[in-house]
C-alpha positions in Angstrom: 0.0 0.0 0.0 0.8 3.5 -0.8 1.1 6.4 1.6 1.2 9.9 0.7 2.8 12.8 2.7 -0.9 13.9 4.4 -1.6 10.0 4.7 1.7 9.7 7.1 1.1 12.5 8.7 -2.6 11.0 9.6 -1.1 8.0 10.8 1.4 9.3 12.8 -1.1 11.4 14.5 -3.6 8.7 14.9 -0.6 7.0 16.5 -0.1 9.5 18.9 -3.0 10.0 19.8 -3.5 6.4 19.9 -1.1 6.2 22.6 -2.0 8.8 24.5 -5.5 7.6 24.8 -4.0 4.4 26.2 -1.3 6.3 28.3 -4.9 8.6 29.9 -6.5 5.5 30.1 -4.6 3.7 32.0 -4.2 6.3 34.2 -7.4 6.6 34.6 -8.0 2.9 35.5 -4.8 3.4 38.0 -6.6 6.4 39.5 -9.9 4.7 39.5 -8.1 1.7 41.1 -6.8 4.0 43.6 -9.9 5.9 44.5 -11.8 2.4 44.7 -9.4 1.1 47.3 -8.7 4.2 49.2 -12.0 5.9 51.5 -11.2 9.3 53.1 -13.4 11.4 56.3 -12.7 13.8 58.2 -14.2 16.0 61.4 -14.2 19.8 61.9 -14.5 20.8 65.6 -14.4 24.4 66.9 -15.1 25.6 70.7 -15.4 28.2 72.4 -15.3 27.4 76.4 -15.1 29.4 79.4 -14.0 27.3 83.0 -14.1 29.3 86.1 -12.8 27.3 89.1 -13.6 24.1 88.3 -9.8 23.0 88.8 -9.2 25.4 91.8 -7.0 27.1 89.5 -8.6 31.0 88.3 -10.8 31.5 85.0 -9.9 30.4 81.5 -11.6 31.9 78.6 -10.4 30.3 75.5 -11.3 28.9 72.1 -10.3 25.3 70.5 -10.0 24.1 66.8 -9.2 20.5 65.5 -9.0 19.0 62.4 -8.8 15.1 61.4 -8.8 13.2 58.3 -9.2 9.7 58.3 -7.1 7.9 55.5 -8.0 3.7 54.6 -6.4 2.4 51.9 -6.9 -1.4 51.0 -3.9 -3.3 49.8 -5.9 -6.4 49.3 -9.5 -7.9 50.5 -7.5 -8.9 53.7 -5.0 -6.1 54.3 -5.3 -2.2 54.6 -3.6 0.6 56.2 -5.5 3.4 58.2 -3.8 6.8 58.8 -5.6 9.8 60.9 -3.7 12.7 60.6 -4.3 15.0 63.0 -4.6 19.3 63.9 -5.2 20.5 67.2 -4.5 24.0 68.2 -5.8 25.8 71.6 -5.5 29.9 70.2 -2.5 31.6 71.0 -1.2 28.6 72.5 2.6 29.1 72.7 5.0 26.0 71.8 8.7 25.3 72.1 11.1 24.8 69.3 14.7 23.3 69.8 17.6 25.7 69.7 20.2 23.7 70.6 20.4 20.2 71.9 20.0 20.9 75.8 17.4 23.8 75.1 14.5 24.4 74.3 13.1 28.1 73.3 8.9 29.4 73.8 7.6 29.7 70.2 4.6 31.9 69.7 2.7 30.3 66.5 0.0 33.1 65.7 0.4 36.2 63.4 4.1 35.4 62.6 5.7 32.8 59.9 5.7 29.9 62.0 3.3 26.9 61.9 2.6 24.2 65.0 3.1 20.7 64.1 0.7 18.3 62.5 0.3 15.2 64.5 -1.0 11.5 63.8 -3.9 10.9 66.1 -3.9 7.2 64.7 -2.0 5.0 62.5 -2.7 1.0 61.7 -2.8 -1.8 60.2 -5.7 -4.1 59.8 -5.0 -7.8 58.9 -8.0 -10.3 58.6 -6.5 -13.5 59.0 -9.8 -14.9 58.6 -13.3 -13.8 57.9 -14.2 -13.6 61.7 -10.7 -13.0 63.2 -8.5 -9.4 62.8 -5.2 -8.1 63.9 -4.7 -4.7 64.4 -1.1 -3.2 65.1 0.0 0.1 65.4 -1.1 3.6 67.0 -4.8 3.5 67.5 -7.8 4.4 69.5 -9.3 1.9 71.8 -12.7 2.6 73.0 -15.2 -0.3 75.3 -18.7 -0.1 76.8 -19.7 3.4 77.5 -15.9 4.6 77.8 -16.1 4.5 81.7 -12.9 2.5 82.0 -11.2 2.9 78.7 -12.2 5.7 76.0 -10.7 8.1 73.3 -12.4 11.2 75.4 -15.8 10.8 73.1 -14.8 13.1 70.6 -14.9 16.2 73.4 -11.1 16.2 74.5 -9.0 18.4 72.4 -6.5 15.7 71.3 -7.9 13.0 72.0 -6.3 9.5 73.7 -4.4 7.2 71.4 -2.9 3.8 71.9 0.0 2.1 71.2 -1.2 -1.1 70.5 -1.4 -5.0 69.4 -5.3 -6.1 69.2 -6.7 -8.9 68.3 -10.6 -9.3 67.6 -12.6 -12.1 67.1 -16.4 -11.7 66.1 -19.0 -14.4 65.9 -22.7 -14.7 65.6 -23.5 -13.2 69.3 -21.0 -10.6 69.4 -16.9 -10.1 69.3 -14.3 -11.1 71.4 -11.3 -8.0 72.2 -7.6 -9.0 73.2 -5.3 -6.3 73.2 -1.9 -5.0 74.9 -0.4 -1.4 74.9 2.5 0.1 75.6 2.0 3.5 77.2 5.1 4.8 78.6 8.9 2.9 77.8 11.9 4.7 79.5 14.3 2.6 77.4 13.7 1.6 74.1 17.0 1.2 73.1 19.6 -1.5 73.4 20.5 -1.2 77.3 22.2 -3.4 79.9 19.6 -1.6 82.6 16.6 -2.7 83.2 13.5 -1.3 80.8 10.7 0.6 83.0 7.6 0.5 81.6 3.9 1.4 81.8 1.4 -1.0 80.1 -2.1 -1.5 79.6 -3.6 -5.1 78.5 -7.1 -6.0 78.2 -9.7 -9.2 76.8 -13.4 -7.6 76.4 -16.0 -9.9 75.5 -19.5 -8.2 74.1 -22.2 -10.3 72.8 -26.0 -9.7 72.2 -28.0 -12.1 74.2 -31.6 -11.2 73.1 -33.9 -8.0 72.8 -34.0 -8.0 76.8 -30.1 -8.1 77.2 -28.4 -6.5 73.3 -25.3 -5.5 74.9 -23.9 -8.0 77.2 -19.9 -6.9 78.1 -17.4 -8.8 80.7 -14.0 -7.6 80.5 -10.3 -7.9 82.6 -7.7 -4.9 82.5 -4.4 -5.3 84.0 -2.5 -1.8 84.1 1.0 -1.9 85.9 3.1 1.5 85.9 6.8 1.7 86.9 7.4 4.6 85.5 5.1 7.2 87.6 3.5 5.0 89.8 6.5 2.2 90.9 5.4 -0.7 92.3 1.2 0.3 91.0 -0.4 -2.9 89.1 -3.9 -2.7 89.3 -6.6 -6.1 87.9 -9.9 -5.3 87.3 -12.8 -7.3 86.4 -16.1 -6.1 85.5 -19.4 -6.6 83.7 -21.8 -4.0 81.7 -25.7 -4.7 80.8 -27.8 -1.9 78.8 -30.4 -2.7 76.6 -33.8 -1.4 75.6 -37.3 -3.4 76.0 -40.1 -0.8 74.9 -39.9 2.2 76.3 -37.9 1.3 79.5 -34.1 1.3 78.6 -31.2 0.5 81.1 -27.5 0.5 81.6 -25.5 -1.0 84.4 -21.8 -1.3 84.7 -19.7 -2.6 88.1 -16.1 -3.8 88.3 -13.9 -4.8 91.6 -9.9 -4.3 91.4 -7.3 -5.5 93.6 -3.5 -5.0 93.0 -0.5 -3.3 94.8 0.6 0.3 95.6 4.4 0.1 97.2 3.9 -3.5 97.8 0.7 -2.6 99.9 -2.4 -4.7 98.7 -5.3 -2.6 98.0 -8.9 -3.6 96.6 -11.5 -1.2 95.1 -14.9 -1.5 93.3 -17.4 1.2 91.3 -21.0 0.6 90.2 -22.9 3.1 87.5 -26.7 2.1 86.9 -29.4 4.2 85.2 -32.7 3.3 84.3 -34.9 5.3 81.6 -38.4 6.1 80.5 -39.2 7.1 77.1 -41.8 9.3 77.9 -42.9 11.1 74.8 -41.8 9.3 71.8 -43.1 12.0 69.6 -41.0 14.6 70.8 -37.7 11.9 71.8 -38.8 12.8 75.7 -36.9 10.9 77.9 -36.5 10.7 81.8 -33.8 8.8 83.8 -32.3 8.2 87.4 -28.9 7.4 88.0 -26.9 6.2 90.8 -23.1 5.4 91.1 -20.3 5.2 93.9 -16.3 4.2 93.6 -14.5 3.2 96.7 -11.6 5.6 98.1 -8.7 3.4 96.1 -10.3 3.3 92.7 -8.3 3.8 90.2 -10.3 5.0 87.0 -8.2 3.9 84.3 -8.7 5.9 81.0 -12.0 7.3 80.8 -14.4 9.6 79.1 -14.6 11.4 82.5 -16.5 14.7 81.1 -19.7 12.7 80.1 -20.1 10.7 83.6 -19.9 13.1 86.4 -21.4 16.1 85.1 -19.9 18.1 82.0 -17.9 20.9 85.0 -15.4 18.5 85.2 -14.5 19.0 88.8 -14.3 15.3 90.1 -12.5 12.1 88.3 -14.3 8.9 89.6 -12.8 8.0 93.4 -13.8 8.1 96.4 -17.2 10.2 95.2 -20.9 8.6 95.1 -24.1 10.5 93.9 -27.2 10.4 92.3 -28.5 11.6 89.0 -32.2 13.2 87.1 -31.8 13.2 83.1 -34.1 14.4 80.9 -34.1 15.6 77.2 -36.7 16.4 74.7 -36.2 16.9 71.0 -38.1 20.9 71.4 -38.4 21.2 67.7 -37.4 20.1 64.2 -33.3 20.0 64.5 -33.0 21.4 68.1 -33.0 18.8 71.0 -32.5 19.7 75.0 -30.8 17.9 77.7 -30.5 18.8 81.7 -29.1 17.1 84.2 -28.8 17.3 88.1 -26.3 15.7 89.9 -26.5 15.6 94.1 -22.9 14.4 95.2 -21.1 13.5 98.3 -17.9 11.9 99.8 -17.7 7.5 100.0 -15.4 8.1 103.1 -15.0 10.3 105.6 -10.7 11.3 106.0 -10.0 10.3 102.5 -10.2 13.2 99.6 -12.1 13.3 96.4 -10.4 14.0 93.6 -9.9 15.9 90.5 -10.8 14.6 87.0 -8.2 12.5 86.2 -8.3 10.7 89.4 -5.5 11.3 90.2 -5.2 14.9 92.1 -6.7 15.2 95.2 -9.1 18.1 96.3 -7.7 18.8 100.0 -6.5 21.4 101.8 -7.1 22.7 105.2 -8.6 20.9 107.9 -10.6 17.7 107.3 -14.0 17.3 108.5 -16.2 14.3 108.8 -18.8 15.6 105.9 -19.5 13.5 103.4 -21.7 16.1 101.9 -19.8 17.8 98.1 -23.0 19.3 96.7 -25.1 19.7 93.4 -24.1 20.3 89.9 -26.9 21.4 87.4 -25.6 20.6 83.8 -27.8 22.3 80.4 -26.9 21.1 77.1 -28.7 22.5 73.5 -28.0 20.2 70.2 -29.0 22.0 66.9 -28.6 20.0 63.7 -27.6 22.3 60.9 -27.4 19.7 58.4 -26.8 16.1 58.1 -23.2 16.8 58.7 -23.1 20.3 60.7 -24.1 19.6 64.4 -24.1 23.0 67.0 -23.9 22.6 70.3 -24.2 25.1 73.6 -23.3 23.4 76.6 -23.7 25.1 80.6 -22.2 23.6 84.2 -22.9 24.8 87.2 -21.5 23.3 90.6 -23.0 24.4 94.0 -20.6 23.4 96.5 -22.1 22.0 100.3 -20.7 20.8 103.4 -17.9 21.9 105.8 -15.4 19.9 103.5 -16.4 21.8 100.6 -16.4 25.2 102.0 -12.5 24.8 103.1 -12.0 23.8 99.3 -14.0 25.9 97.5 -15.0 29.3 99.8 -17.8 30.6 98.2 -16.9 30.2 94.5 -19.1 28.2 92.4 -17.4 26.2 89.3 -18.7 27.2 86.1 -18.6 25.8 82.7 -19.5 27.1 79.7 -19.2 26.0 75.9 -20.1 26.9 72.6 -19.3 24.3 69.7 -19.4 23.5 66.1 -18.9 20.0 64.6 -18.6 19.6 60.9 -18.1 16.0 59.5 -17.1 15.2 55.7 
């Protein structure tokens, strides 16, 4: 066959453009590929919160902002990768920068040319070694029950609580069977002739689903042993949690007993959280509930959701505190929903502090008194669904201290807390 000039000319461009049709389209298969294997959300979060005296500390007026992006890519039907990437800034929140290798200098962040760092709230990987079994490895949030034990913070602390952790799972026709062991502090991770010091957290959490009367069914064992800040503190705990629905009557109870050592001294402990609710209106999502809880004067509370349990002021971590609780909320019109609660609260034993809400600082000064009495907390919360995704909320804490042992702590200041917040989720 023949070709003229124009005719090579035509087939050198249909050629090319032959091959660059391929080159796009398998590109676009690779890119397709990728955005089929890959699934990407994030969260938005900005606050506005005022705190007056609820840590015995002064006011703080100040405003909050967190990003995080949550990456999955699958590698194959069994294996994939999840990276959350995370930004958390209080405003005007100074940080420190190295200048040299034994010091460190203040680093203001706002208004010059200097950015704070971006963090990874969580990073894993998933392995399904079988259709009902999964490992997970790798830095990543653990969260059980109602998060009165062991929790990420709910979504409400700034940064939330990561893991560093090994976690098996198991799930089978009832429910799912956790087994998982953490590393949360390791003075020597290097190649040492002294001996490592280490704080770790293990755990095996059963749930199953026993019926309409009993859906969530939990028994669980923690061991926590700290040499790091804490020598010589290993704490067991066992514990069970029931909450279910049946009508409208719904329920949730949760106890646990620990034993372990402090300094070589044997100590034992126990809590117990129940609540039992009414759904009153179920037009309007109107619902009443009473509450009760106590934890002896050695618990140790773990790592909790603290802010949701024991009224949103945030003035007392779970030990050596006992009280009773009225919900109620109501859905008061289309997208906006109410909630109050009142908490009456006192001492478990006389000579022996409360404490502050990480359980682990101790509200006592002055003279001790044989008053068990701490007082009330009234706690107002507003929910106002912008959209789907958009989700405002106003939250307000009042504590009313009572009692000669509150009086020495408190004088006559009452602990506020006040929020404003706006969630956004993509």
């Amino acid at each position: 066959m023949k070709f003229t000039h124009g005719s090579t000319n035509l087939v050198v461009f249909i050629f090319f453009v032959s091959q660059g049709i391929c080159s796009f389209t398998s590109k676009t298969s690779k890119a397709d590929d990728l955005q089929s294997r890959l699934d990407a959300k994030g969260q938005f979060m900005l606050r506005s919160e005022f705190r007056e005296y609820t840590d015995l500390n002064g006011r703080r007026d100040i405003y909050l902002s967190r990003l995080r992006v949550g990456l999955n890519f699958r590698v194959s039907p069994e294996i994939s990768v999840f990276v959350q990437p995370q930004f958390a800034k209080t405003f005007g929140n100074l940080t420190y920068r190295p200048v040299s290798e034994q010091k460190n200098q203040r680093q203001t962040t706002s208004g010059i040319f200097y950015d704070p760092d971006l963090w990874v709230h969580q990073a894993y990987l998933s392995y399904w070694l079988a259709p009902s079994l999964e490992f997970k490895g790798g830095r990543q949030t653990l969260s059980y029950g109602d998060e009165l034990l062991i929790g990420g913070g709910l979504g409400w602390q700034l940064y939330g609580r990561s893991f560093d952790a090994l976690k098996w799972v198991w799930k089978h026709d009832l429910g799912s069977v956790d087994l998982f062991g953490s590393r949360l502090v390791g003075t020597d991770v290097g190649i040492s002739a002294l001996p490592q010091s280490n704080t770790d957290l293990f755990g095996l959490y059963s749930q199953w689903k026993l019926g309409e009367s009993f859906r969530e069914v939990d028994v669980y064992y923690f061991y926590y042993v700290d040499e790091v800040f804490f020598p010589g503190l290993s704490v067991n705990t066992i514990g069970s949690r029931l909450k279910s629905t049946l009508g409208r009557w719904n329920y949730r109870i949760e106890a646990d007993y620990q034993n372990g050592t402090l300094n070589g001294t044997p100590r034992e402990a126990s809590q117990i959280d129940l609540e039992a609710g009414f759904l009153v209106i179920p037009s309007l999502e109107t619902r009443v509930s009473l509450g009760a809880f106590s934890a002896s004067k050695d618990y140790n509370q773990l790592f909790p959701a603290a802010h949701r349990w024991i009224g949103t002021a945030d003035v007392f971590g779970r030990r050596n505190i006992a009280g009773a609780v009225v919900k109620a909320t109501a859905r008061v019109y289309h997208q906006i929903s109410y909630q109050a609660e009142f908490f009456r609260l006192m001492r478990n034993s006389a000579g022996f502090p409360v404490y502050q809400l990480a359980g682990t600082i101790p509200i006592r000064k002055g003279a001790e008194t044989d008053s068990l009495d701490l007082g009330s907390e009234l706690d107002q919360a507003v929910r106002f669904e912008v959209s789907k995704n958009t989700i405002l909320l106003a939250n307000f804490s009042i504590f009313f201290p009572s009692g000669s042992y509150m009086e020495i702590q408190f004088g006559e200041q009452k602990p506020v807390y006040a929020s404003l917040e706006l969630n956004v989720n993509f």
